[in-house]
MIVEXTOR-186593 format. One record per residue (C-alpha): chain; x, y, z. Coordinates in steps of 0.02 Angstrom, whole numbers, plus 50000, padded with zeros to 5 digits. Example, Ala and Ser with C-alpha at 12.3 -4.5 7.8 and 13.67 -1.06 7.14 Angstrom:
// residues 2
ch_xx_yy_zz
A_50615_49775_50390
A_50684_49947_50357
This chain:
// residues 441
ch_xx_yy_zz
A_49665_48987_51248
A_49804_49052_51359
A_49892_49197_51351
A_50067_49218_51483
A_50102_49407_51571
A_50271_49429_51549
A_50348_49568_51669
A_50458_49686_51597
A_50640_49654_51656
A_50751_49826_51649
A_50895_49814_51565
A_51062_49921_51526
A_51070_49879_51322
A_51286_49891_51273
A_51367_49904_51116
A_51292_49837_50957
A_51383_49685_50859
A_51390_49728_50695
A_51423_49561_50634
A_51288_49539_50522
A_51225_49385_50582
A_51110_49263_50694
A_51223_49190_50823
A_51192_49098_50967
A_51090_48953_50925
A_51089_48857_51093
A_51003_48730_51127
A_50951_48705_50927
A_50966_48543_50871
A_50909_48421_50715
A_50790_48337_50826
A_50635_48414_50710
A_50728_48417_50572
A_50891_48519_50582
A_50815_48678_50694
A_50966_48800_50657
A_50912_48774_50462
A_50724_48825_50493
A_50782_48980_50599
A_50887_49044_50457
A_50788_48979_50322
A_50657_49087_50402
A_50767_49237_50422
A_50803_49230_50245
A_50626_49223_50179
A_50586_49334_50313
A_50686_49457_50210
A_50609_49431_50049
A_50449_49512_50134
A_50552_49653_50178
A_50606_49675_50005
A_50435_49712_49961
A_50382_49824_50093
A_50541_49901_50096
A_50518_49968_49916
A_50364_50077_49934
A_50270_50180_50039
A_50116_50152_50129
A_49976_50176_50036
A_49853_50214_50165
A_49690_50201_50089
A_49728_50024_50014
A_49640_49879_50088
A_49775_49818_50169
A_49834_49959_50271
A_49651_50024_50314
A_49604_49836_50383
A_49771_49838_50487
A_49841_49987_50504
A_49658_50079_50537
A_49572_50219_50416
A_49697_50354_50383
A_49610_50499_50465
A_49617_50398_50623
A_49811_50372_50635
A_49876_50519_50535
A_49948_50574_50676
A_50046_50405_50686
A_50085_50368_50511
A_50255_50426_50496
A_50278_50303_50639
A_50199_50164_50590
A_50308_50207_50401
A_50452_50209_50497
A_50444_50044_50626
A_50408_49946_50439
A_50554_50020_50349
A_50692_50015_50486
A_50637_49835_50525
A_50628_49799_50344
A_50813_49879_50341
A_50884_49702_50426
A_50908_49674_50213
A_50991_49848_50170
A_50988_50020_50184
A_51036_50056_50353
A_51153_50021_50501
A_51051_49856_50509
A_51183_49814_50368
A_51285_49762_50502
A_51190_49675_50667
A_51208_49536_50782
A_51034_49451_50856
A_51044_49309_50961
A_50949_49153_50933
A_50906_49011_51012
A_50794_48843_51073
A_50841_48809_51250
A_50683_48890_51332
A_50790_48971_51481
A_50626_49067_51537
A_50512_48934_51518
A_50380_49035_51401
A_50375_48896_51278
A_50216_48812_51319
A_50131_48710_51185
A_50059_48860_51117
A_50196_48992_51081
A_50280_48993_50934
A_50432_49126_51002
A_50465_49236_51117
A_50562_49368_51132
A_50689_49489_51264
A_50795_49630_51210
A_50977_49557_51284
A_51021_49347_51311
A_51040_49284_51481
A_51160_49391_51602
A_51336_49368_51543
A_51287_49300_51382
A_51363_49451_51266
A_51204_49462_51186
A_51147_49648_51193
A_51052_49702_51043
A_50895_49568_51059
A_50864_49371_51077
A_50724_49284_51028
A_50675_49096_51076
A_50604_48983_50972
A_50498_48847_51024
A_50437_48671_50961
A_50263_48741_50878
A_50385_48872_50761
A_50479_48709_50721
A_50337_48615_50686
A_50228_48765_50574
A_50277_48774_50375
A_50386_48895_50292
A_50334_49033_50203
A_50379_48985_50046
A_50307_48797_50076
A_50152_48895_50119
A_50142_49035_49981
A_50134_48884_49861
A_50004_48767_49939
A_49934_48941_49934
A_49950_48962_49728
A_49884_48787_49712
A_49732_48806_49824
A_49577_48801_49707
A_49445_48829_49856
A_49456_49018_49869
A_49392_49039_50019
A_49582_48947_50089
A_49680_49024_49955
A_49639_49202_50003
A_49628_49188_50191
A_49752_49267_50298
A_49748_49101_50401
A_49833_49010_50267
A_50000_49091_50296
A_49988_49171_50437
A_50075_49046_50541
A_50232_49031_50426
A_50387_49021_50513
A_50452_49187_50439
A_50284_49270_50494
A_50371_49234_50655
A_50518_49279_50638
A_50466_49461_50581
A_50328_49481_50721
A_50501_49429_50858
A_50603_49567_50761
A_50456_49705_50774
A_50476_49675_50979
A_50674_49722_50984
A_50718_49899_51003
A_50856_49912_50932
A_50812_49849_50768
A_50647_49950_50784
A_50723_50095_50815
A_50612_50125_50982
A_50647_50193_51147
A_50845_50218_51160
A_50879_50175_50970
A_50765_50282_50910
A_50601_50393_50867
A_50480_50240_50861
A_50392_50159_50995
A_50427_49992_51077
A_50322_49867_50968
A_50233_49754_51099
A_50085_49634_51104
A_49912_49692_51123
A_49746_49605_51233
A_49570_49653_51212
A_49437_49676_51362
A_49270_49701_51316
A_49102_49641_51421
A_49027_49499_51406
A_48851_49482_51341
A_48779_49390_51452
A_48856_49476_51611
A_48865_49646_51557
A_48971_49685_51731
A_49100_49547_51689
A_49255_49572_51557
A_49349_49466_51449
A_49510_49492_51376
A_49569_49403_51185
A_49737_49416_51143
A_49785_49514_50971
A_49845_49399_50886
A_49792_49319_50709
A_49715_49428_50556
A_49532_49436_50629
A_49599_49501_50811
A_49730_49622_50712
A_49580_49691_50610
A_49459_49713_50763
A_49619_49830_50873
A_49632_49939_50707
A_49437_49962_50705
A_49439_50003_50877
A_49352_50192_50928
A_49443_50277_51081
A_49330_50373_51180
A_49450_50425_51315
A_49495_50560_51197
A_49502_50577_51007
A_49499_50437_50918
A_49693_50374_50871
A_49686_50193_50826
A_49846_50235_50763
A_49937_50241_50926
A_49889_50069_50978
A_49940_50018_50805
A_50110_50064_50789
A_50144_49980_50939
A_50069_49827_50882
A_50169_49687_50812
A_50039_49563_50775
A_49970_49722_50674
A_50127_49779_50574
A_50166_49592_50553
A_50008_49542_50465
A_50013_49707_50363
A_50182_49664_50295
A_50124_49474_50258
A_49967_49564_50170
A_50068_49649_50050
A_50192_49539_50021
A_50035_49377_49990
A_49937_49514_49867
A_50096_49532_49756
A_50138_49332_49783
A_49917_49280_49729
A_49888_49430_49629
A_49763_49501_49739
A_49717_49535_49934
A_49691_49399_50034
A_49551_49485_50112
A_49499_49366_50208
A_49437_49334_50378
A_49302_49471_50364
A_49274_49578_50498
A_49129_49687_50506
A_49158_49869_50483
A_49068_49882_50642
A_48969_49752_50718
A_48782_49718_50675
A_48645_49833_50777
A_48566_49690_50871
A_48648_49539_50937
A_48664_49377_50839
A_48775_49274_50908
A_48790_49128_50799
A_48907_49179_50687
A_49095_49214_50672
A_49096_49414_50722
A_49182_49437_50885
A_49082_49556_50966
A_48921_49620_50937
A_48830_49773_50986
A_48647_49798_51056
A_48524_49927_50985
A_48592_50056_51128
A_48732_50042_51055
A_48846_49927_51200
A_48986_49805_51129
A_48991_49638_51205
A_49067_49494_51155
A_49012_49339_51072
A_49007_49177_51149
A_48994_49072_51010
A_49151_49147_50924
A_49305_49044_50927
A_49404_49053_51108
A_49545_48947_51059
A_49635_49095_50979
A_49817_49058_50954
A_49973_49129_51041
A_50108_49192_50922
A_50205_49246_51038
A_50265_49313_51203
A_50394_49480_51250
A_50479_49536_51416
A_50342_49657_51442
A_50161_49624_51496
A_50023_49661_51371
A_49919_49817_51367
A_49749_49821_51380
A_49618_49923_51246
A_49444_49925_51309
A_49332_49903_51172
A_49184_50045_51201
A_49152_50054_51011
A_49197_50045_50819
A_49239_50158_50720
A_49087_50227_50590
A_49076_50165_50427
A_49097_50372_50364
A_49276_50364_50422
A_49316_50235_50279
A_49390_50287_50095
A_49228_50247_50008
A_49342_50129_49887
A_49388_50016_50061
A_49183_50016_50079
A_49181_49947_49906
A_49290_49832_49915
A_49226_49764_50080
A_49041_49762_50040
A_49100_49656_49850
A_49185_49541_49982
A_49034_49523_50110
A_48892_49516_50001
A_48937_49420_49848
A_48832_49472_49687
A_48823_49407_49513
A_48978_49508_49429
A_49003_49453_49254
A_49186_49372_49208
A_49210_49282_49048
A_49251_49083_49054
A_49345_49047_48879
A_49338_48860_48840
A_49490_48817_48728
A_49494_48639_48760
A_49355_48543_48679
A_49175_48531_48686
A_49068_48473_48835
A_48958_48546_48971
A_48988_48671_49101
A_48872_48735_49259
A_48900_48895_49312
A_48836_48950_49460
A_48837_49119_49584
A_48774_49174_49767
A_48648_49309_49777
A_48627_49353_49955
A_48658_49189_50011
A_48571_49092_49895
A_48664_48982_49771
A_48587_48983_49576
A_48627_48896_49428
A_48624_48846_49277
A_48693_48732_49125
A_48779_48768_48950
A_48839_48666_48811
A_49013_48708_48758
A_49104_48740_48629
A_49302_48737_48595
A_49386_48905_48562
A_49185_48988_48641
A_49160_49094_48750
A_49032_49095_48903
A_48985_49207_49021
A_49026_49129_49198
A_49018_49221_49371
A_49131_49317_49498
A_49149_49211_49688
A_49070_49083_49583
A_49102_48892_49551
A_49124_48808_49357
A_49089_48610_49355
A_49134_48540_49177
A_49125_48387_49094
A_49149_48280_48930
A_49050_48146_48852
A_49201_48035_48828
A_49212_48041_49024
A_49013_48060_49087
A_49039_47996_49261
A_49179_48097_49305
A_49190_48301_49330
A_49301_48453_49339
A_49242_48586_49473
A_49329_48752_49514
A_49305_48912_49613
A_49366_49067_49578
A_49359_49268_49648
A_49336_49427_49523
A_49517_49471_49546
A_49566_49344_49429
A_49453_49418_49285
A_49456_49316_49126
A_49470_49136_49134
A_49540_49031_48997
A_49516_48835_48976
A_49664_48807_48851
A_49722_48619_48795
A_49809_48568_48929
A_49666_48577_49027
A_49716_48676_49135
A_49627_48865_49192
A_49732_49020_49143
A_49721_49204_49180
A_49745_49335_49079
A_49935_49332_49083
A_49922_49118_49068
A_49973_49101_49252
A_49879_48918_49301
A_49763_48980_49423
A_49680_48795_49438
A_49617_48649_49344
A_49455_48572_49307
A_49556_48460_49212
A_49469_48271_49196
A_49566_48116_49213
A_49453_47963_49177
């Protein structure tokens, strides 16, 4: 993992360009397949996120905002904040003076940030004597090289293994993703500092100790759903807890949360995963994928088995803060639905959800996870019958006029009823083809 300081570089910001356009694009080329086209293919897909978020308010107690946005007694203070950074950046598409704006893009790398690991990075004016006064982001070769949203909303849809198809992970590196997390950083279409009420939007790093040198710290850059989830779960003890302020200056956190929204309308429920703990468990167990742990007194360290090789989304003119992780917030400060909803996801129990076979007759195995241990069991099928299958659970099904071969699929409760109908394919409720256990022999 690496993770660049960028030092902030003071600037006088002129007039705005209300030309309602990207411009620029120096140094883009079709090298990697026409770059200019990605960038504003992005931009535009990019704005059919902000179509969504633009078009309701926060609601704070929803999964979504509580896992990135923190639990809303902890950034009350900060929510008309947070409401506003989403909607004026979301107002790039309508509804504000960002009607009319002129950002600069381009691939030339003046400032060397690239790496191999960013994706962007981005300064509020272009190089002196560019023109370029109201923001410029970079793009580099691993943006180029990372799918588009749309390319990865419907590998997404067609994903059968649950566990992919509702991870953040899946789509989090779309190029659009990008593109919004760049925006969040520039003022002026944030609204911060001189433009505005809001704060400047910035990148985030983590210290906490390590747990084997309790005197020794380590810092993890926020970035990624699992790192996003951990900042807004973070307890201040400096002075009252406000999550919230670190939040609304977060991009990686405002980014994902707009992503979240937009993938639950796009799947037809939250992609909830990675799980993070609500707070981690009371003595250490390190093998496993929680980031830091904390010891029966009660001290946070971090774990060395979790993944190091966090990715870099992205890079701005200004350094990163620090948070120092003392503690998590207490499971009491959650809406008790969130608790739910998070318990149903970490601690998968039998939940009944009907499988209706309208295809033909065969066989089918149902089978569930009961605190970690998988059960189950066989049925013969009828056509047009119905059987009771399982929720986080996995269907195999086959035919006697094809013995050798099988049809296995996984599905989540969200989806509710499953049909089997003649084309052999797996409907929902409103005959959306959430998967197949289709045989071809």
């Amino acid at each position: 993992m690496g993770f660049r300081n960028i030092f902030f570089i003071s600037t006088f910001i002129a007039s705005i360009s209300a030309t309602n356009k990207l411009v620029g694009f120096e140094g883009c080329n079709t090298n990697q397949g026409d770059q200019k086209d990605k960038i504003n293919e992005a931009f535009q897909q990019a704005k059919k996120v902000f179509d969504v978020v633009r078009a309701a308010n926060i609601d704070w107690n929803s999964a979504a905002a509580v896992e990135f946005l923190g639990p809303p007694g902890f950034n009350q203070n900060m929510q008309s904040v947070i409401q506003g950074i989403i909607w004026d950046v979301a107002k790039v598409n309508g509804g504000s003076i960002h009607d009319d704006f002129s950002i600069n893009v381009r691939c030339d790398d003046l400032s060397k940030f690239c790496g191999t690991n960013n994706f962007a990075y981005t300064t509020q004016r272009g190089p002196d004597g560019s023109g370029y006064n109201t923001g410029s982001i970079t793009f580099c070769k691993r943006f180029f090289d990372s799918p588009s949203l749309d390319e990865a909303v419907e590998a997404g849809k067609r994903e059968f293994n649950w566990q992919k198809k509702y991870n953040m992970n899946t789509y989090d590196e779309a190029r659009a993703v990008t593109f919004i997390h760049e925006l969040l950083h520039i003022d002026w279409v944030a609204s911060a500092e001189r433009y505005g009420p809001n704060l400047h939007v910035k990148d985030w790093e983590i210290e906490f100790y390590d747990h084997e040198n309790h005197d020794k710290k380590e810092k993890v850059a926020v970035y990624g759903a699992r790192m996003a989830k951990t900042l807004a779960r973070w307890n201040d003890r400096t002075k009252s807890p406000q999550p919230g302020r670190f939040i609304a200056r977060s991009a990686e956190n405002l980014a994902l949360y707009t992503l979240a929204i937009y993938m639950t309308g796009q799947l037809g429920a939250y992609p909830h995963l990675p799980i993070v703990n609500t707070k981690p468990n009371k003595e250490p167990n390190f093998n496993n994928e929680n980031a830091f742990e904390i010891d029966s007194n009660g001290n946070i360290f971090a774990n060395s088995t979790f993944p190091q090789d966090i990715e870099i989304l992205s890079t701005s003119e200004d350094s990163a803060e620090t948070a120092l992780i003392e503690s998590f917030l207490d499971d009491s400060e959650y809406p008790q639905s969130y608790l739910d909803e998070w318990h149903h996801w970490a601690n998968p129990l039998t939940q009944s959800s009907n499988f209706h076979n309208q295809f033909h007759d065969g066989w089918i195995t149902t089978a569930t996870m009961q605190q970690s241990t998988w059960s189950s069991h066989d049925v013969e099928t009828k056509a047009d019958g119905s059987y009771t299958a399982v929720w986080d659970g996995w269907v195999n099904y086959w035919t006697s006029a094809c013995p050798n071969a099988v049809g296995a699929f996984m599905w989540p409760a969200s989806y509710g009823d499953v049909y089997l109908k003649s084309d052999g394919y797996l409907h929902d409720g409103s005959d959306n083809i959430i998967g197949t256990i289709k045989i071809d022999c």
